[in-house]
N, C-alpha and C positions, 0 to 999 in steps of 0.2 A: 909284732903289733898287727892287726886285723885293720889294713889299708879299705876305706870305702871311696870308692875313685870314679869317675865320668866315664862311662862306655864309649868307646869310638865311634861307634854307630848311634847313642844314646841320643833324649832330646837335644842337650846342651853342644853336644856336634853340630847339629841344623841352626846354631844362632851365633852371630859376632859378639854378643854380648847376654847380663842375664839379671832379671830380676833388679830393682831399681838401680843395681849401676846402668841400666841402659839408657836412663834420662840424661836430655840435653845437658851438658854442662852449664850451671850457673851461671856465668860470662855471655856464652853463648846466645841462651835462652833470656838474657838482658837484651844482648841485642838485638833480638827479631823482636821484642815484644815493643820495644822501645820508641817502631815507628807505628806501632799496632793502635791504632783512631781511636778514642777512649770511649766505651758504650754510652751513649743518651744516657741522662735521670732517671730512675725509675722508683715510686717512691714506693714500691714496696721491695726492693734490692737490698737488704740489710747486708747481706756479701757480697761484693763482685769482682773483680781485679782490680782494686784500687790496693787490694795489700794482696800479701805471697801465701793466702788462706789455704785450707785444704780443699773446700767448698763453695758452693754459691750457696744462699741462702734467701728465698722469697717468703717473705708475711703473705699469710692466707687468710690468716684473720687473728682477733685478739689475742688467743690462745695457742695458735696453731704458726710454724712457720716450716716452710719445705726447705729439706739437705739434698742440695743436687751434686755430685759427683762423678766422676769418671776413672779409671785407673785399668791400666791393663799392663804388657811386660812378655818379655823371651822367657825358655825356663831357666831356674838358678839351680834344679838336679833334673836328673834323668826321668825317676818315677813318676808318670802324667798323671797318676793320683794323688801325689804331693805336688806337684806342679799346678794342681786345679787348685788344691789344697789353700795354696802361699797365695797364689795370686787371688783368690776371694778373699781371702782375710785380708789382705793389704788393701784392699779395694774398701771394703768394709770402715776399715780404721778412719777414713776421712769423713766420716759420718759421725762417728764415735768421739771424734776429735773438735767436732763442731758442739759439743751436747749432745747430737742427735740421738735417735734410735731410728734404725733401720727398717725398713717398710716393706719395701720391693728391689731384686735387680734386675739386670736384664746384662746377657752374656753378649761379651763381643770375643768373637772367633775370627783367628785368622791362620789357616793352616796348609802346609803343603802336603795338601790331597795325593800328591803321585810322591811322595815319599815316607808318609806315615799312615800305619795300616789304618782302618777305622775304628777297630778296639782301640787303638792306643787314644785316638780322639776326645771316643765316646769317654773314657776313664778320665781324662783331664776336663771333662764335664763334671762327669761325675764326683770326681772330687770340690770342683765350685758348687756343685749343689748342694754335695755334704756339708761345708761349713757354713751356707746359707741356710741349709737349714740349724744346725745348732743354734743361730742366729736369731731364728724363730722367720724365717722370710723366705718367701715363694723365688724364685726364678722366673719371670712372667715373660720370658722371650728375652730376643735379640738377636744379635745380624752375623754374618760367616761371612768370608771374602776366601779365595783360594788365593795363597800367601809365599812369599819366597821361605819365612823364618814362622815357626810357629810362634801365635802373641796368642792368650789368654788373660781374660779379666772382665769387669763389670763398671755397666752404669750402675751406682748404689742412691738409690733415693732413701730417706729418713724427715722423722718429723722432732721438732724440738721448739718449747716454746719460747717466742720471742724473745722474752727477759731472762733465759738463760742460753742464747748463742753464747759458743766461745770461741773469741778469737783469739788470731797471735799478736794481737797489737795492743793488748792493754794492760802491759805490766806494770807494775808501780814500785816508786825505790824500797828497797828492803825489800822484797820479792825474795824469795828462795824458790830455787830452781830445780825440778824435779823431774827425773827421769825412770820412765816406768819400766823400762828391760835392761837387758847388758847388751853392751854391745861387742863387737864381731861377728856381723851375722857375712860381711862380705868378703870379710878374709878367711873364714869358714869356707864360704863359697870359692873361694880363689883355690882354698888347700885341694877341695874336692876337686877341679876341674883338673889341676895339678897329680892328683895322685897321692897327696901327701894326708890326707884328713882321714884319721882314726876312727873307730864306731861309735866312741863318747862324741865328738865330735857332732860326727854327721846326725847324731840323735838331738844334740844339743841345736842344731839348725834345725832340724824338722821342729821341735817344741816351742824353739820361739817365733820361727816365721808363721805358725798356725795358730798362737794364741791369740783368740779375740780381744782386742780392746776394750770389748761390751762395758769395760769400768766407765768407761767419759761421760755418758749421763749422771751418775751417780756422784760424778767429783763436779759436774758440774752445777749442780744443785748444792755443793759444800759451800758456804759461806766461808769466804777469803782467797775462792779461786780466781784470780782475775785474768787469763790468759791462756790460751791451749791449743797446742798444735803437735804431729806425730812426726819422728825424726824416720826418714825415710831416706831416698836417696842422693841427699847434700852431706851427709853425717850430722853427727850432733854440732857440729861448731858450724855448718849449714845453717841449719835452722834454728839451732841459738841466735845467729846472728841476723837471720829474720826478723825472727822477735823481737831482737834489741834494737834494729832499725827501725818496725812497726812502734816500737814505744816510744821511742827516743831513748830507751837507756845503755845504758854500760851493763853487758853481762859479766861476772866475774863469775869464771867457770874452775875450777880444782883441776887439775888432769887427770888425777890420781884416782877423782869420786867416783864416777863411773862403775856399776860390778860389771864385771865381762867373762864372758862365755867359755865355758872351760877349753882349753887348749889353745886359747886367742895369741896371747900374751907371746908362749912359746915360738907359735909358729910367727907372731910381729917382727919377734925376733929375729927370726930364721930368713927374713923376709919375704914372706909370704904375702902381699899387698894387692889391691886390683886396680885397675888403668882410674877407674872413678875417683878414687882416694887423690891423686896424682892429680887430675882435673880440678876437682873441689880447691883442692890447694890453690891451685893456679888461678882459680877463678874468685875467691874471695879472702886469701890468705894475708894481702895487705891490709885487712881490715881486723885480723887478730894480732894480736900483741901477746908476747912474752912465750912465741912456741921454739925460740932460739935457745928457750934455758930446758925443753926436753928432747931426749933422743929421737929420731925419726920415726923409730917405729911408734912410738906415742903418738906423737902428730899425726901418722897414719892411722891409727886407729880411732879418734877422733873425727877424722876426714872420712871413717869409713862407710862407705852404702850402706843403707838397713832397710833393707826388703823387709817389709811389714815388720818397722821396727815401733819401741814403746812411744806414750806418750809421753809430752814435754808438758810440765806446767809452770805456771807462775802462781805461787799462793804464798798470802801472807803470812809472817813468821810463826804467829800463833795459830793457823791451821795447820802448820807443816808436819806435826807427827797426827793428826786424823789424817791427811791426806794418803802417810807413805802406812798408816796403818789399814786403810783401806787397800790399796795396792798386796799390801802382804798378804791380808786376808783371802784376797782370790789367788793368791798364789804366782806373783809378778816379783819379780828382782827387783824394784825400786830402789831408787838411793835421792837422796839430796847432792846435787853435783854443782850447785853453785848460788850464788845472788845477783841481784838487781839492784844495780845502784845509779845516780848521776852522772850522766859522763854523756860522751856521743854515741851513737848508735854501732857499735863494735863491741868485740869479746877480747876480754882481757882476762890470760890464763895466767895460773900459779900453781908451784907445784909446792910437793911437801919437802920433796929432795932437795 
């Protein structure tokens, strides 16, 4: 078997961690924000930290309202062309995720200058520009810091109009729950730093951490979508459980629905997991029910990071096959992996087994 593994001297050497498993832990990131002074009113603030969005969100006017974001990250492989690569798309996604379309970014760089050449730099640019541009969006600037760990990624600005933001917080009972890729993108990542991740594999993480979410305009303007956010680095019972907080409701999620990434499953098994999965857990696990009737590596896959993972929706039952037929069409693993029902704002899993 043709091993694809971490160089020793590669990016992923120079960083403690990679790619959205690098975010604070859930728990954590409660508690700093928790004594965090809550912004003034503002009345054209359609988003702001008042829920766990992707985005801020300003009205400009009738028609028009501004996607403001931010997102950046370590690398999660070696090659700084794919490492420009992931981390623009994943940036991108929270725009996409609002409704938006994308506008303009602007690069934030932070790099150890006395240990990575400046080709290698330049190429970990140049791959965020590559996939801004597929994007259809300029690169208009942005700032360098000289850095212990190399971070790459983007302010993503986008426009969307008012009457169709989407948020995570508007689901309604009977919602079906929709998830746009597979997931293992971070125990893919763990096999690779490991040594254990195969060429199917490692191709199967470059393909889905670089595909644009460009669908979320398009589903956002589908009538019966009432909810939308991108599962990133909480995993999907993460930010399911956002959602179901933001609503009020009970998610009932499948274990089983999920499609996931070739070789995932295998190596869950094998236990192959990363420090995030483990966090996550710890951090909001009392608030899902029924993960005591599957095997751990399940749970861990669930839990696991998704560096520029799909989007999550909420659409009503009779939208849900245009929904996942749009999804198919551009070429997305989509699945139905659960519903919305009455309950309290927690995820309550079943499985088929």
């Amino acid at each position: 078997m043709d091993v694809v593994a971490a160089a020793p001297d590669g990016l992923t050497s120079l960083a403690h961690g990679g790619g959205c498993g690098c975010k604070i832990a859930p728990s954590v990131l409660q508690q700093i924000l928790a004594a965090t002074p809550a912004a003034a009113p503002f009345a054209n603030l359609l988003v702001g930290t008042e829920t766990a969005d992707d985005a801020a969100v300003w009205k400009l006017n009738d028609e028009q309202a501004l996607v403001a974001t931010t997102d950046f990250f370590m690398p999660v492989v070696d090659d700084p062309y794919d490492f420009g690569r992931i981390a623009a798309t994943n940036a991108l996604s929270d725009v996409y995720a609002m409704g938006g379309r994308p506008i303009l970014a602007l690069a934030i760089v932070g790099m150890p200058v006395n240990k990575l050449p400046v080709e290698t730099i330049r190429a970990i640019l140049s791959g965020g520009a590559a996939v801004c541009a597929e994007a259809g969006i300029p690169i208009g600037g942005g700032h360098s810091i000289d850095s212990v760990e190399p971070i790459y990624g983007l302010v993503a600005l986008g426009l969307v109009h008012p009457d169709r933001v989407q948020t995570n917080c508007r689901a309604e009972p009977g919602d079906v729950l929709i998830l746009g890729k597979a997931l293992g993108v971070g125990i893919l990542s763990a096999a690779f730093k490991q040594g254990r991740l195969d060429a199917q594999g490692y191709a199967a993480l470059i393909a889905s951490t670089t595909q644009l979410n460009s669908i979320g305009p398009d589903l956002a303007a589908l009538a019966g979508v009432h909810a939308m956010t991108d599962v990133t680095g909480f995993g999907l019972l993460g930010h399911a459980l956002e959602m179901a907080r933001g609503s009020g409701l009970t998610a009932a999620i499948e274990a089983e629905a999920p499609a996931v990434l070739p070789g995932v499953e295998a190596l869950a098994q094998a236990g192959v997991r990363t420090g995030a999965s483990g966090r996550n857990w710890a951090s909001f696990g009392a608030s899902v029910h029924g993960a005591d009737t599957l095997p751990d590596w399940r749970r861990d896959l669930l839990c696991d990071p998704q560096t520029s993972g799909g989007l999550l929706l909420a659409v009503r039952p009779e939208a849900c096959d245009a929904a996942l037929g749009m999804f198919h069409a551009r070429g997305f693993d989509a699945a139905a992996v659960g519903r919305f029902r009455s309950g309290p704002g927690e995820v309550q899993l079943t499985s088929r087994r």
